[in-house]
C-alpha positions, 0 to 999 in steps of 0.5 A, a space after each residue: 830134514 825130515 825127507 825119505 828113510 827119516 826112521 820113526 822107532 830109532 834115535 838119528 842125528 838131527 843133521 850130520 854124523 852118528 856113531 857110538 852110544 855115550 853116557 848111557 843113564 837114568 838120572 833126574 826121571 830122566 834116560 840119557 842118551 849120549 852119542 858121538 856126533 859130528 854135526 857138520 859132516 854127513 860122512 863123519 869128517 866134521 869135528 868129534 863131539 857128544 850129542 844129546 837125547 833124554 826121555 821120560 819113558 824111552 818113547 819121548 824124546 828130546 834133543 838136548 843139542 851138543 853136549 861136549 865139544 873139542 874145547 882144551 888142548 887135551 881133547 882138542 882132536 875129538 870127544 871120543 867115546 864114554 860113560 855116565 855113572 851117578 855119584 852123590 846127586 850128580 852126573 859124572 861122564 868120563 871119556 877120551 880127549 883124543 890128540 893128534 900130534 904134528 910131525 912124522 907118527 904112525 899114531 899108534 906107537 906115537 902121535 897120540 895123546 888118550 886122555 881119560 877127562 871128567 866132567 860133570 853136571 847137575 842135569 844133564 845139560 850144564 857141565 862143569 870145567 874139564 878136567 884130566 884124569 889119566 894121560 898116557 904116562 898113566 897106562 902100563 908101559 905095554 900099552 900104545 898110544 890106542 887107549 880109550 872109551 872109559 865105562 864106570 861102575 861103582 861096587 862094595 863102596 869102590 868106583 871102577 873104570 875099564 878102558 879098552 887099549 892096544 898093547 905095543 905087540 899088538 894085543 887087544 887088552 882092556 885095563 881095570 882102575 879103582 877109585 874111591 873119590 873118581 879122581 884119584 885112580 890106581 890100575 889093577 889088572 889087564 884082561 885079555 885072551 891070546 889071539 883075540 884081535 890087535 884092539 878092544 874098543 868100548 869095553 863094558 863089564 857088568 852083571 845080569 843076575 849072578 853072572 859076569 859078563 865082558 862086553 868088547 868091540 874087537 878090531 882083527 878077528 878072523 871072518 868066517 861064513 858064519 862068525 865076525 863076518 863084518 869089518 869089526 865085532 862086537 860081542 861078550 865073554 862070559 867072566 869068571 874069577 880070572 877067566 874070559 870064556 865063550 864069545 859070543 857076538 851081539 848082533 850078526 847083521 851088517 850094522 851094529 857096532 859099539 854098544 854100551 850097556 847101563 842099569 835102569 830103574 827096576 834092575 833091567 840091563 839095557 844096551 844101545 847099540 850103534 846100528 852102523 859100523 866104519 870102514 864097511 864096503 856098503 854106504 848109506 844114500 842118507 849122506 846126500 840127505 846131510 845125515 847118517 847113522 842111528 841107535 839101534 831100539 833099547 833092548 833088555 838083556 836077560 839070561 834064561 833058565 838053560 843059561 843062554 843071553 837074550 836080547 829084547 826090545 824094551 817092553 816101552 815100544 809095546 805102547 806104539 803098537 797100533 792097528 793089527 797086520 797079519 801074513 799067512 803062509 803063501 801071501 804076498 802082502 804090502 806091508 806099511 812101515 814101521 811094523 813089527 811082525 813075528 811067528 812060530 817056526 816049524 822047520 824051515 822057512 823064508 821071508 822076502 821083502 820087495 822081492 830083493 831082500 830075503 830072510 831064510 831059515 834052513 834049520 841050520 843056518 839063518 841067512 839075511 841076504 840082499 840082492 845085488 842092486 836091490 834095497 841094501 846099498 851095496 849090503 850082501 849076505 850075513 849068516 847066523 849058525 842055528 841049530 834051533 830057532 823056534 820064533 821070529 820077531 821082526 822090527 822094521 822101521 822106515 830104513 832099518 829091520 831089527 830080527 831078533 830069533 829064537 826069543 832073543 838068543 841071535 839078533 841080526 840088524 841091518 839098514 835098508 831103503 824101500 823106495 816108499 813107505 811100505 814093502 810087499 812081504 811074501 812068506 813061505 813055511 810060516 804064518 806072521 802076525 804083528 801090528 803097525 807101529 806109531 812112531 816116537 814122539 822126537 823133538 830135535 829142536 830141544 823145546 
């Protein structure tokens, strides 16, 4: 269980499958962390359920086990993706009980039943009766049978839900519901850009400072060199009064999908990630171990004097930080996992890991490229456009690097595996200091 490529800074299943974060919150002094987990499959063909991590500080972990399970008639095919939002001292999680009818359906125009289900719970761990809130008849007549991934807020006194859906002409769209008791909703609005992708998945609207901000997962965009290069995306528009405006993607680098947003104490905006992605070309030996997938590192999102986003990680992971590394320009040096590294860019410059997986900045284009055979399982190349990019923070933990360029304005993640617990790092046009990192304490058997 705790073999080769087990990572030290970032969330995985104890056994079985990961993929979307869920029911992202502070509550009771403590974060939770939801995920969907299918704990008898390494592939993810197990049975679709919410599994569980809380902390103090995001740095200690407990596994808190199977939260949610397939258990009523209307979520007897899976426990898809949700939210948390905190109402009158209790944990409320909404998200889509996922049905698959018998017979001859496409199960898209026919076949599937999305229902929104409630549920809640005192702390986290004991949870209330199931109960059904919208069912398909509920959504607009435009919509398919592809509605899903519920995110709450509450604003002026009035709770919204959001939910991502599929229009019957194939639109990606997302859907606005108002409530003022959670269970009781009316549908306001559509959201929506022509030509933007057949379905919107894990919609998440929320605000940093004065600005309005709509995170999607769209499915059918167009690839380009440097844009949407992965099988799905994932990224943000700007949201003005009835306006989406200038997508811009989350993540450039070969896993990331799905991430969710939530408020933590202080007002910081954090978003977890998936550092994985379905239906991709490349795999993970981790299958054969029994698990797969993890959560990407907690980061904060801000918005700069000049108006750019950037993404950090938490200001909590400082606290690993242990005995000092440092790679001058021109060395190779064997560097041990996990560790953070980061420089100054002056110009163009290029990092190699074990020879066979390269960082390369060129002052137009950063570019993340394995090569064939080497440490990527079957990973090729991501690119990034930059025309500016004045620093480097790399986060590299036993089978995973996090690259957050010019201080959080592009981020690109990846899976990898070394073949033991430190890489040899060679650096050309650029000098690296950093430190090695502690690992989280996680406990995965929830004592």
């Amino acid at each position: 269980m705790f073999g080769k490529w087990r990572q030290k800074l970032h969330l995985e299943p104890p056994v079985g499958w990961l993929n979307d974060p869920n029911g992202l919150c502070f509550f009771g002094g403590k974060y939770h962390v939801f995920f969907q987990y299918s704990p008898d499959s390494a592939d993810g063909s197990g049975k679709k359920c919410w599994g569980h991590y809380e902390s103090p500080n995001l740095l200690k972990w407990q596994f808190a086990g199977t939260a949610l399970s397939p258990d009523i008639p209307e979520d007897r095919d899976g426990v898809y993706s949700g939210s948390a939002i905190i109402a009158d001292g209790k944990m409320e999680l909404f998200y889509t009980g996922n049905v698959k009818e018998s017979g001859n359906h496409d199960y898209i125009r026919s076949g599937r039943g999305a229902n929104v289900i409630r549920v809640s719970s005192p702390d986290g761990r004991n949870f209330s009766p199931k109960k059904v809130e919208l069912k398909n008849s509920d959504y607009p007549e435009y919509c398919s049978c592809h509605v899903r991934d519920p995110k709450l807020w509450e604003e002026n006194g009035q709770y919204y839900m959001i939910l991502g859906a599929r229009t019957l002409s194939d639109e990606g769209c997302a859907l606005i519901y108002s409530s003022k008791n959670l269970d009781e909703w009316r549908f306001e609005k559509k959201m929506s850009v022509p030509d933007f992708g057949y379905m919107w998945e894990c919609p998440d609207l929320f605000s940093v400072g004065r600005q309005r901000f709509l995170s999607i997962s769209p499915q059918g965009l167009k690839h380009s060199d440097t844009k949407h290069q992965n099988v799905y995306s994932s990224g943000y528009f700007r949201a003005g009064k009835g306006t989406l405006k200038h997508f811009e993607e989350w993540d450039y680098g070969f896993d990331f999908y799905a991430p969710q947003t939530f408020e933590a104490p202080g007002g910081r905006r954090i978003l977890i990630g998936w550092l994985g992605i379905v239906d991709s070309p490349y795999t993970n030996p981790t299958v054969s171990a029994g698990w797969q997938h993890c959560l990407t590192l907690p980061r904060e999102i801000t918005v700069s004097g000049d108006g750019a986003v950037l993404q950090n990680p938490v200001c909590e992971l400082e606290r690993l930080r242990g005995t000092e590394l440092a790679v001058l320009e021109g060395e190779c040096k064997h560097i041990p996992l996990p560790c953070e590294l980061s420089g100054k860019v002056d110009g163009s410059f290029e990092l190699t890991l074990d020879g066979t997986l390269t960082l390369f900045y060129d002052g137009k284009k950063f570019r993340l490229a394995f090569a064939e055979g080497g440490l990527g399982s079957g990973r090729t190349v991501r690119n990034c456009a930059m025309e500016a990019c004045r620093d480097i923070r790399v986060i590299a933990d036993m089978s995973s690097l996090e690259i957050y360029l010019d201080g959080g304005r592009k981020v690109l993640s990846t899976r990898f595996y070394p073949d033991g617990e430190a890489v040899a790092l060679h650096a050309r046009g650029i000098s690296l200091k950093g430190w090695r990192l502690n690992g989280m304490e996680v406990d995965i058997y929830g004592k």
